[in-house]
C-alpha positions in Angstrom: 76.9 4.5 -18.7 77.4 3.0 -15.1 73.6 4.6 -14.3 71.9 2.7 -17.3 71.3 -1.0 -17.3 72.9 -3.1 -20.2 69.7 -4.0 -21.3 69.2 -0.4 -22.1 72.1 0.1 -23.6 71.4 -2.9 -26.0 68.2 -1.7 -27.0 69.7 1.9 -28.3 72.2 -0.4 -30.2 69.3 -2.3 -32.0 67.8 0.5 -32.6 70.4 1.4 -34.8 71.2 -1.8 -36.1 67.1 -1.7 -37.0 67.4 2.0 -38.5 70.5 1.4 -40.8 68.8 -1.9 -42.4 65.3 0.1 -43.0 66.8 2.1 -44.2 68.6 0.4 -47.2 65.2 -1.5 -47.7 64.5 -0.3 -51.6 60.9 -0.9 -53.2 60.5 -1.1 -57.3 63.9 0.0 -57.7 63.3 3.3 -56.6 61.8 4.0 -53.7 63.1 4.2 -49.8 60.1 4.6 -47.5 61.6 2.9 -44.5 64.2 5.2 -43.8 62.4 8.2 -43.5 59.9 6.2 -41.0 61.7 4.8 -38.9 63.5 8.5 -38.0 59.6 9.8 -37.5 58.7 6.9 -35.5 61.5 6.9 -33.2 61.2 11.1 -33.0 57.8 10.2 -31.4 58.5 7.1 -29.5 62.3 7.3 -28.0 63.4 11.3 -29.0 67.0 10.6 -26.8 67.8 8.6 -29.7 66.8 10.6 -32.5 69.9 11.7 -34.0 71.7 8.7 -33.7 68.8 6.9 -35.4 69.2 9.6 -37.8 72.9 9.0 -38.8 72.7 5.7 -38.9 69.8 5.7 -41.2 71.7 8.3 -43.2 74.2 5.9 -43.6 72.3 3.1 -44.6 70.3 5.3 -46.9 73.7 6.6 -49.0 75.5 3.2 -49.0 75.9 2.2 -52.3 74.1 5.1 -54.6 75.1 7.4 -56.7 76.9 10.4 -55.4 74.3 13.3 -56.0 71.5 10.8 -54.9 73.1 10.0 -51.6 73.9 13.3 -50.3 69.9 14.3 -51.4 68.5 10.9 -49.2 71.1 12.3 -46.3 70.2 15.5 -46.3 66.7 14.9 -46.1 67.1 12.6 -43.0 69.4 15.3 -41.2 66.8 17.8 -42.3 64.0 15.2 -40.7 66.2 15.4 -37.0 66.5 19.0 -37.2 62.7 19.7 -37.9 61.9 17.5 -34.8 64.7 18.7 -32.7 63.5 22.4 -33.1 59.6 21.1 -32.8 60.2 19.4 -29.2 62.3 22.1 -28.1 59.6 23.7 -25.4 59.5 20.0 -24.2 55.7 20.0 -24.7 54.4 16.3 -25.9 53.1 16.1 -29.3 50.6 13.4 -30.9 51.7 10.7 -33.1 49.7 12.6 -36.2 51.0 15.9 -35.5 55.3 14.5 -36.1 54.6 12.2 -38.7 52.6 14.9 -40.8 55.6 17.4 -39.9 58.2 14.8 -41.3 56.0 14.3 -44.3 56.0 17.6 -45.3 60.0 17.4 -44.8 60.5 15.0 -47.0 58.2 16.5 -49.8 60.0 20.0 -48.9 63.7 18.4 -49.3 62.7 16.4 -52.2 60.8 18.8 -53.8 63.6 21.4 -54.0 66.1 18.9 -55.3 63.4 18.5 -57.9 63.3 22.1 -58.4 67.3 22.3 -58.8 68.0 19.1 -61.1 64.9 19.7 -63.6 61.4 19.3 -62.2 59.7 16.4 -63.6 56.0 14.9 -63.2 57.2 11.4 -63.2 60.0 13.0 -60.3 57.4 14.6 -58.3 54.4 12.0 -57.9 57.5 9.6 -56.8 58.6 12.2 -54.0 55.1 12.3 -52.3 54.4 8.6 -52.9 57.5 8.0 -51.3 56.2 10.7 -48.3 52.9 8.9 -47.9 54.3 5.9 -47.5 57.3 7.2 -44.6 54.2 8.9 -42.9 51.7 5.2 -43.2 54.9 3.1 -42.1 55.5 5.7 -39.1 52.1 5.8 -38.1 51.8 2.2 -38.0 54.9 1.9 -35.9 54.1 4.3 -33.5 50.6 3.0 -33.0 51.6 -0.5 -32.5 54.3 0.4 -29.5 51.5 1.8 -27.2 48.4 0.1 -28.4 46.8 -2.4 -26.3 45.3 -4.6 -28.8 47.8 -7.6 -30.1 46.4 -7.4 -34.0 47.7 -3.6 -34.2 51.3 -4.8 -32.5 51.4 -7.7 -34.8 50.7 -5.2 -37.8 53.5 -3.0 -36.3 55.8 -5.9 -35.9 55.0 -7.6 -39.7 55.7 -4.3 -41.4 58.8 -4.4 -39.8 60.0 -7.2 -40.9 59.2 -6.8 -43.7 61.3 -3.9 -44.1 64.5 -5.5 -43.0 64.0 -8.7 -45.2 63.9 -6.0 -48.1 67.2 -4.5 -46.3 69.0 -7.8 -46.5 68.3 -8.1 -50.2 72.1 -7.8 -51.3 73.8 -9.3 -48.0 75.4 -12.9 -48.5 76.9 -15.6 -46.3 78.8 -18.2 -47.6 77.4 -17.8 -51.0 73.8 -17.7 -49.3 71.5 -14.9 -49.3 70.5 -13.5 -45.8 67.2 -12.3 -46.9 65.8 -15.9 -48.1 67.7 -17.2 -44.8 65.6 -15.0 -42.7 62.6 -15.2 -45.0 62.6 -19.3 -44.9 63.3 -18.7 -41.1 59.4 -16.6 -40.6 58.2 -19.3 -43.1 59.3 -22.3 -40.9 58.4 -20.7 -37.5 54.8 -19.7 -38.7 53.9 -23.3 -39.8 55.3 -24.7 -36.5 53.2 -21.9 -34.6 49.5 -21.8 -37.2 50.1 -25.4 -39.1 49.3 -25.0 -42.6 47.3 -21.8 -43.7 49.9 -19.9 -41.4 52.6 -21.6 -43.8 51.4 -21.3 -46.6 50.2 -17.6 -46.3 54.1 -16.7 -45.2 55.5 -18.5 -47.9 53.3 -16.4 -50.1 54.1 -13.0 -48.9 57.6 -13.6 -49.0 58.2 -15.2 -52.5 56.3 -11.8 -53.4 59.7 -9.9 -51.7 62.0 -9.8 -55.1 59.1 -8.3 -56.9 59.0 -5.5 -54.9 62.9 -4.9 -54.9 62.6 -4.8 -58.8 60.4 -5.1 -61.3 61.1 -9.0 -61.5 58.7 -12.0 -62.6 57.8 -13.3 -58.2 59.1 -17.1 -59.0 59.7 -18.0 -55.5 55.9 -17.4 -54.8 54.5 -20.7 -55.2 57.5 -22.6 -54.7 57.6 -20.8 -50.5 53.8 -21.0 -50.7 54.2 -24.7 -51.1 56.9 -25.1 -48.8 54.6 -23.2 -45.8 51.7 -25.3 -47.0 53.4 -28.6 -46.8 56.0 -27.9 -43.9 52.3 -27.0 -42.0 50.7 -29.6 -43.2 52.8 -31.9 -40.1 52.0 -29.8 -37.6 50.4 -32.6 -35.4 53.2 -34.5 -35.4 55.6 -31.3 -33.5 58.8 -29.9 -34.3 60.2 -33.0 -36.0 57.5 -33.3 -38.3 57.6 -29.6 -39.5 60.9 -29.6 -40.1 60.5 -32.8 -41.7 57.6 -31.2 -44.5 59.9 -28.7 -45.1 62.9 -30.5 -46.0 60.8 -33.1 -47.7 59.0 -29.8 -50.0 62.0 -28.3 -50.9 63.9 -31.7 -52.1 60.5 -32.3 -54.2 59.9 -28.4 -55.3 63.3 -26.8 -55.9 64.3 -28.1 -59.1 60.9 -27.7 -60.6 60.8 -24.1 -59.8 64.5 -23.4 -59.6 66.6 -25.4 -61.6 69.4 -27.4 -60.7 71.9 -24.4 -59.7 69.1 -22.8 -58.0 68.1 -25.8 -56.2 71.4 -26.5 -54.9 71.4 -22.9 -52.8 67.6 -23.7 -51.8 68.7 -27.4 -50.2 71.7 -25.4 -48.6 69.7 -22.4 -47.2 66.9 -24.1 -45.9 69.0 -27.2 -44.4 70.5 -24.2 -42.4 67.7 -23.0 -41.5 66.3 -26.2 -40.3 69.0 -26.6 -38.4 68.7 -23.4 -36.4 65.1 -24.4 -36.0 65.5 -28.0 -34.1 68.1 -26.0 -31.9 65.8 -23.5 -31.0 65.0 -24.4 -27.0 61.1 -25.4 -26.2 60.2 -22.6 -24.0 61.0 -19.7 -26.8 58.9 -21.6 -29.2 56.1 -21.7 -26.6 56.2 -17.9 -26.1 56.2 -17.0 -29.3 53.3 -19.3 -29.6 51.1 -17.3 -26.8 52.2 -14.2 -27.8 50.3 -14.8 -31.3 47.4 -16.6 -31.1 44.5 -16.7 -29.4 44.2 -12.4 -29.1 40.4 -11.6 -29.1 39.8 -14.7 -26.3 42.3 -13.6 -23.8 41.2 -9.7 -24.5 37.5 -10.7 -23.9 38.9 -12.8 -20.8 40.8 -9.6 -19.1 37.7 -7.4 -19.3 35.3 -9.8 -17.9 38.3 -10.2 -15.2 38.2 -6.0 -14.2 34.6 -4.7 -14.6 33.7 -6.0 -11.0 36.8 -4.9 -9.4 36.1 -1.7 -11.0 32.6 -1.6 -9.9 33.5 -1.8 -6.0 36.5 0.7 -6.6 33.7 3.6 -8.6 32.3 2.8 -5.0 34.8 3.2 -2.9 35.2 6.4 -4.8 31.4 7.7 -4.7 31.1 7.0 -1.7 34.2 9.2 0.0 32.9 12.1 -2.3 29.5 11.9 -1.1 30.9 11.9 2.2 33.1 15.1 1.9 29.9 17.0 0.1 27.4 15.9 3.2 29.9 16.8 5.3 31.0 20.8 3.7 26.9 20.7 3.5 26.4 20.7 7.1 29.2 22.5 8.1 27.3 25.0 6.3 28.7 28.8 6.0 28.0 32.1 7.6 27.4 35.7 6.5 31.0 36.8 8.4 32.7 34.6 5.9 31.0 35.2 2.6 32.0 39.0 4.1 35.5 37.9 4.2 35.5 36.1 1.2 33.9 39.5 -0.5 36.9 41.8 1.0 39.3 39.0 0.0 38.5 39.0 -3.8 37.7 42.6 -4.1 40.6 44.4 -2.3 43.4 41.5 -1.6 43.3 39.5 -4.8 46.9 40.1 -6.5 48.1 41.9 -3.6 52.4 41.1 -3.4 51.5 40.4 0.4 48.4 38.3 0.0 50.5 34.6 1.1 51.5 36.2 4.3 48.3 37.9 5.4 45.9 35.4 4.1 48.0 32.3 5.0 51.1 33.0 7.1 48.7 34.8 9.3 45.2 34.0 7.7 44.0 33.2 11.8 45.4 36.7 13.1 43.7 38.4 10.0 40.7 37.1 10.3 39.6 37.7 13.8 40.4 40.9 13.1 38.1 41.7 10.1 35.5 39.8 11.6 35.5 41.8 15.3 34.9 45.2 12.6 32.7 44.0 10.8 30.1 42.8 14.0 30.8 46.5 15.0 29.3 48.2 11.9 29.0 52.3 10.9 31.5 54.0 9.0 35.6 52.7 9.4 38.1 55.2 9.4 41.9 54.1 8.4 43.1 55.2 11.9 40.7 52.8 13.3 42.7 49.4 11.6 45.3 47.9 13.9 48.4 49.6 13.9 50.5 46.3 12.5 47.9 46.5 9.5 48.2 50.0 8.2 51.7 50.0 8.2 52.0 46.7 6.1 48.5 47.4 4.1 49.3 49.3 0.4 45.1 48.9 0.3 44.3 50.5 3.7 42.2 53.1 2.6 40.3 50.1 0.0 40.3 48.3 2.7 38.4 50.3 4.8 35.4 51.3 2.5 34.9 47.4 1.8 34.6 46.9 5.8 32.1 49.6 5.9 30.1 49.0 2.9 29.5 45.5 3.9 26.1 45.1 5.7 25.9 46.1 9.8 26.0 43.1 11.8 26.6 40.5 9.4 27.3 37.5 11.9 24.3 35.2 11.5 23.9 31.0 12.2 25.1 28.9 9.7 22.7 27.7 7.1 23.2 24.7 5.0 24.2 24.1 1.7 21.5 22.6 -0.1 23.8 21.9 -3.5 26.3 20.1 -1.2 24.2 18.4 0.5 21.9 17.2 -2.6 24.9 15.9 -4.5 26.0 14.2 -1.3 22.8 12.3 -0.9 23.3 11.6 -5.1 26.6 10.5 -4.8 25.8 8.2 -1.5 23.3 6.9 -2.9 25.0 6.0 -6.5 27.8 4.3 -4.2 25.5 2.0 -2.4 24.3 0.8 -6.1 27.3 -0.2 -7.3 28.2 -1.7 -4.1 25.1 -4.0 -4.4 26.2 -5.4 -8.1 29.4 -5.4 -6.5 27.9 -8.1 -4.2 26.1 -10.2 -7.1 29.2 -10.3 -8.8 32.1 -12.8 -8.8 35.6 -10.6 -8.4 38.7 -12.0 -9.9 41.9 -11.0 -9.5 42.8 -8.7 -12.2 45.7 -9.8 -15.0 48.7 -7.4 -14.7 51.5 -6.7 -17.5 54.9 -6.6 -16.2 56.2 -3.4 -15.9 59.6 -2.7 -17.2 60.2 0.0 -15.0 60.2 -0.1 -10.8 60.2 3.0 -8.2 61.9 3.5 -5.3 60.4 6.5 -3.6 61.4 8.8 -0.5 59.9 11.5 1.1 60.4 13.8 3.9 58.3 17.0 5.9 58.3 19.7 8.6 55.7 21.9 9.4 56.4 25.7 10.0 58.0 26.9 13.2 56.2 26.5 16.3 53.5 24.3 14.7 53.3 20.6 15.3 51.0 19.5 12.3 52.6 20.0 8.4 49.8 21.2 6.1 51.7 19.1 3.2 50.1 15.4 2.1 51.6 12.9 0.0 50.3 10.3 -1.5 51.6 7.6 -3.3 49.9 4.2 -4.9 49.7 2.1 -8.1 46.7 2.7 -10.4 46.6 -0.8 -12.0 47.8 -1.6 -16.2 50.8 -0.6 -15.0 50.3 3.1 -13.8 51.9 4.9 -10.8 50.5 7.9 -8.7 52.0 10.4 -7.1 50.6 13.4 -5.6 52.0 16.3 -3.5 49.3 18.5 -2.0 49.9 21.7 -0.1 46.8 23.2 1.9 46.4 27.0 2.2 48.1 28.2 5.7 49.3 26.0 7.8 48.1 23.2 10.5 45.4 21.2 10.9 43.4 23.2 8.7 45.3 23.0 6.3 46.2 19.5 6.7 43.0 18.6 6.3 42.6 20.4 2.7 45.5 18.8 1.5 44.8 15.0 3.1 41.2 15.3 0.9 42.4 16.6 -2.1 44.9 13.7 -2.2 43.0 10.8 -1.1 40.3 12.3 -3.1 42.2 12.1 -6.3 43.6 8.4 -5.6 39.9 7.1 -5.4 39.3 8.7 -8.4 42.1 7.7 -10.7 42.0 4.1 -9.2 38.2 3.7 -9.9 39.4 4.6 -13.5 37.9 8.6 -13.8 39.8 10.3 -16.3 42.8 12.6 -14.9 41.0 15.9 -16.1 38.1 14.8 -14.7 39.1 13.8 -12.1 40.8 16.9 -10.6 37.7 18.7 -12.1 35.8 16.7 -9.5 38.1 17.2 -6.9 38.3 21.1 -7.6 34.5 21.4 -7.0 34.1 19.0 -3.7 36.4 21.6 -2.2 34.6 24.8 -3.6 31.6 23.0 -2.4 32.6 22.2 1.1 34.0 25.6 2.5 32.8 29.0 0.8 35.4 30.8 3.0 38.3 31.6 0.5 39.8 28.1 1.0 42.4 26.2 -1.7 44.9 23.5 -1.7 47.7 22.8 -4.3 47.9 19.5 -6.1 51.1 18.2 -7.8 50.3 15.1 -9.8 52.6 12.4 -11.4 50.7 9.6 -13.2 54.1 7.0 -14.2 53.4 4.9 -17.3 56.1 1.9 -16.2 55.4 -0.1 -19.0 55.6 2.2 -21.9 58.2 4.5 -19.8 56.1 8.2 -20.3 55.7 10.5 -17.0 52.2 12.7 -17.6 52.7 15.8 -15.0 49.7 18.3 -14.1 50.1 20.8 -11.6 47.5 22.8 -9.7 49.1 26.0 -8.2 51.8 23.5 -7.4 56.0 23.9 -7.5 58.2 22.9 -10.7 59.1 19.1 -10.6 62.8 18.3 -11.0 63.7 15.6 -13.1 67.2 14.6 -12.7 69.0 12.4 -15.4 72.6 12.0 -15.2 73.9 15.7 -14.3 71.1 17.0 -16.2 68.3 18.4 -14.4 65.0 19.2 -16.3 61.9 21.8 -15.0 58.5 20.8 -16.0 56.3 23.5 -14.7 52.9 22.9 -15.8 50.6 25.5 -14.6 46.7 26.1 -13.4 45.1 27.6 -10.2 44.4 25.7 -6.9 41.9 23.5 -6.5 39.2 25.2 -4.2 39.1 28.6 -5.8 37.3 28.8 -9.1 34.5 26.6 -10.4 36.1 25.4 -13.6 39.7 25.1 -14.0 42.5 24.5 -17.2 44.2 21.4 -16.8 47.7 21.2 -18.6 49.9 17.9 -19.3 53.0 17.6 -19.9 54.7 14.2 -21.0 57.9 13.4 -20.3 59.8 10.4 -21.6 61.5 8.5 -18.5 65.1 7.0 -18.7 66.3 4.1 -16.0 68.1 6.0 -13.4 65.8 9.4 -13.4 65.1 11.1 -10.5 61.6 12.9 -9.8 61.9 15.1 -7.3 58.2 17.3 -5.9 58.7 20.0 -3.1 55.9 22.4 -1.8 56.2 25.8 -2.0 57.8 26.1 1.3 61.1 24.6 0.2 61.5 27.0 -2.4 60.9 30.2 -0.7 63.2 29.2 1.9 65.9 31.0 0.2 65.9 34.9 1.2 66.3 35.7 -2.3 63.1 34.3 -4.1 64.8 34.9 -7.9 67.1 31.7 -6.4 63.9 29.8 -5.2 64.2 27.2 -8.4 68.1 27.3 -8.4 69.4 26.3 -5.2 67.0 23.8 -5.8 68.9 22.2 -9.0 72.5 23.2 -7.7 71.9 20.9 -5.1 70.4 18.1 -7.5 73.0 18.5 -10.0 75.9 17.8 -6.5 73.3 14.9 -6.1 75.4 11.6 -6.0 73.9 7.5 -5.7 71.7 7.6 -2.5 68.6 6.1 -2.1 65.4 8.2 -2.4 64.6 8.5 1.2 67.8 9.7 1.8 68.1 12.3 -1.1 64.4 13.6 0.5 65.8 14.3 3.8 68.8 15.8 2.4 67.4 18.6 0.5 64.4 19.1 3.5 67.7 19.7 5.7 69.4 22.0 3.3 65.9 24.3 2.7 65.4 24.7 6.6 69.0 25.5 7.2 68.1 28.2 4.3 65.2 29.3 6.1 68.0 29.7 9.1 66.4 27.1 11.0 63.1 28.2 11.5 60.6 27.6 8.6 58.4 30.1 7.8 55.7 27.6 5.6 55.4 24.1 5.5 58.3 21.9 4.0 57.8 19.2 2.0 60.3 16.5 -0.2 59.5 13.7 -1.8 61.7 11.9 -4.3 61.1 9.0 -7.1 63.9 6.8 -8.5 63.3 4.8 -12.1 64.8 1.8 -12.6 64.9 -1.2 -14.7 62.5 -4.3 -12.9 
């Protein structure tokens, strides 16, 4: 509890406080739709909390019903948790359609069999799946409003939600006074201070309507609230005052009329109360509530002229470096030695165990040596291979026909690529477009949401022993809307070489995914500039971490990259993604997994080299999360140079690959 703020802590205690209400919401006497939608939402939107959501709705849903009809409604919500908790058990993310149709069928499943047991009825059954439908429209709304951009879809979210717990307040009282018209005069007073009169009157409508769908009841407070709304709005030049004023002054005029005498005693009471809570309500809450509601489609149209131009010079920005790279690889050009070695590689070596140390470890030592026998020529005995390669070689015989069956004197001058070059030219020349608009244009600052969530982040590196350059790059920067990257990248080999595969996969990536590219695209993109710029077998490996801080979701792809370690509590969690390098192949599969993020995670990236530094590679991934799970409150850069320490002292101080740490801490802004 001492890792997770308070605010935290009272959000999982509304939750519940939300869920038990829902879920005692009752329409036509009968129906519950609430209670099975609110466990589907939050199994989508906040699964940590699922089964407490779950008993507390199971509560609320068996308080005050028959015996056999309580245990059915809890036993359908437990059997709700235990569908989703077996669903999301390979911690893969799931659309928003994909649970709520899974809980629907639940619910009909549960229901139906209770049917089946106690007498099956027509009547029973259309009731069951209308009572479905309705869970799976209410979750679907709910879900859609938490992460949709667009105000009118939160607003939608946020109505139908109230809406449920006025009709879960229906049998609460207060001092003789019913909760649900207290609350329901209280959305009626606020809307005419905030829209004036059609805002009133509209509320005042809705909610008179709220004891017709409890039970089948004639919906006399209708016009009598509509009124209300109407005239309480009907002062809305003349402030706060004057509001509350109209509404006083309506229900004094109104409430015997529609009420009677008893009744319009407890109307004066309740909504004297209410006004009362009303006038002591301080400025600055009514003011953002205010902007929060109005004036939606203005300030959307307003943002978007804000970003295209600042978008424009960062597509750029972005063209332009990938032009660059493709000229570049272009005239670098290849030669007929290295689309030899590259032959030999994927013929003979490819799923060799010893491929990493002959083609990386000591790709430079290998290489001279293929190419000196293959500007000799003939025929190639076995006995002719150096004697440090036979003995390590399973392949030396395979090895040996591929040499000589390549073509006699192979070396030859570099030629061009033309297809690197031409898209080059294309891509330069796109660039210098945009940057000329970019010019014409006025740029304003783009309008940021606050995030909820901050980072902290760390991160630490060696290179191998006796080299002075690590072929690791990191890489970390905000994307905008509220969006982190991070991105490990570790080059094939080691050195400068490989530095230099890594550094332009990463920065490569970031001009992307800042200029807006999709992420699958993105690394599609990236994948072919380095195909395109060496033909000799070249890769790098990218380990990418795009942070939603406002929504709290982690989206995780990984190209030939190490597990990330998420560390929560004592807890530590693997997410292993996995694809090829970038480099190799012309098209690649891109997986992504999403990961819900808690205040006081810890995201932890290594390269390959930190793994493997145990002599025992079955232990590569757990030393690793011994050491997380002994982790105690340090601050990123710390914990990053602590577990780089621990993997060379592994390696027994000399590092046979490239070492790389880097660490991300979530908290609350």
């Amino acid at each position: 509890m001492s890792r997770v703020g308070g605010a935290e802590w009272l959000g999982a205690v509304a939750w519940l406080g939300v869920a038990f209400i829902l879920s005692r919401a009752t329409i036509l006497a009968e129906l519950k739709p609430f209670g099975p939608g609110i466990v589907m939402a939050v199994a989508g939107l906040r699964p940590r909390l699922l089964w407490p959501v779950v008993v507390s709705a199971g509560i609320g849903s068996a308080w005050g019903l028959p015996g056999l009809d309580s245990w059915i409604r809890l036993a359908t919500l437990l059997s709700l948790g235990v569908t989703y908790t077996l669903y999301r058990g390979n911690r893969v993310s799931r659309p928003p359609g994909a649970l709520v149709a899974l809980g629907a069928a639940t619910v009909i499943l549960v229901r139906g069999l209770s049917q089946v047991i106690l007498g099956p009825s027509f009547y029973g059954w259309m009731l069951l799946i209308f009572e479905a439908l309705l869970a799976a429209g209410l979750a679907l709304a709910w879900s859609a409003a938490a992460v949709s951009r667009y105000r009118e879809e939160q607003l939608l979210g946020l109505g139908l939600l109230a809406l449920g717990l006025l009709l879960g307040l229906q049998e609460w009282r207060v001092g003789g006074m019913s909760v649900q018209s207290l609350v329901g005069r209280l959305f009626i007073l606020l809307a005419a201070l905030i829209g004036g009169a059609g805002a009133g009157a509209a509320t005042g409508a809705v909610l008179g309507f709220l004891p017709s769908l409890t039970s089948l009841t004639a919906p006399a407070l209708a016009g009598l609230l509509a009124l209300v709304g109407l005239t309480a709005g009907a002062f809305y030049n003349l402030g706060k005052l004057g509001v509350v004023g109209g509404f006083i002054l309506a229900h004094l005029l109104l409430s015997s009329y529609f009420l009677g005498a008893e009744g319009a005693n407890l109307a004066l009471k309740e909504s004297g109360l209410v006004a009362l809570v009303v006038l002591l309500l301080p400025g600055s809450f009514l003011k953002g509530l205010t902007a929060c509601i109005t004036n939606v489609n203005n300030g959307n149209i307003r943002r978007e002229n804000f970003v295209i131009p600042k978008r424009w010079g960062q597509v750029a920005a972005a063209l332009k470096r990938l032009g660059e790279s493709l000229e570049a690889g272009g005239n670098n050009g290849t030669t007929s030695l290295n689309i030899a070695l590259r032959q030999i590689d994927r013929l003979v070596c490819h799923g060799c165990p010893a491929h990493k140390v002959c083609w990386e470890l000591e790709g430079d030592k290998l290489r001279e040596v293929l190419k000196g026998l293959l500007k000799k020529g003939g025929p190639l005995l076995v006995s002719e291979l150096p004697e440090w390669l036979k003995s390590r070689c399973g392949k030396a015989r395979e090895l040996a026909q591929a040499l000589a069956a390549q073509p006699w004197g192979c070396a030859s001058d570099k030629v061009a690529s033309p297809l690197g070059l031409l898209l080059g030219a294309q891509f330069q020349a796109l660039a210098r477009l945009l940057e000329e608009m970019v010019s014409e244009a006025s740029a304003t600052d783009e309008e940021e949401l606050d995030p909820y969530f901050t980072l902290e982040i760390g991160y630490a590196s060696c290179a191998r022993d006796q080299d002075f350059t690590c072929g690791d790059s990191f890489l970390s920067t905000p994307l905008g809307r509220g969006k982190y990257l991070l991105v490990l990248s570790d080059g094939m080999g080691a050195g400068c070489e490989a530095r230099k595969e890594s550094r332009t996969a990463v920065e490569l990536l970031k001009d992307l995914l800042v200029a807006g590219f999709p992420r699958e695209l993105a690394l599609r993109l990236v994948n072919l500039v380095l195909l395109l710029r060496s033909p000799l077998e070249s890769f790098a490996t990218l380990d990418v971490a795009v942070l939603d801080l406002i929504q709290g979701r982690g989206m995780f792809t990984k190209l030939g990259a190490c597990p990330t370690f998420l560390l929560r509590d004592t807890q530590v969690l693997t997410i292993k993604p996995q694809s090829l390098p970038v480099g190799i192949l012309e098209d690649i599969p891109v997986e992504v997994v999403e990961e819900e993020l808690q205040p006081g995670d810890i995201l932890v990236m290594v390269s390959d080299g930190v793994l493997e530094a145990h002599r025992d590679l079955s232990e590569k991934d757990k030393w690793l999360v011994a050491a997380l799970r002994r982790v105690s409150e340090c601050h990123p850069q710390e914990l990053a140079e602590r577990l780089l320490k621990q993997a060379v002292a592994l390696a027994g101080g000399h590092p046979v690959d490239d070492m790389s740490v880097a660490v991300a801490r979530i908290q609350v802004s």
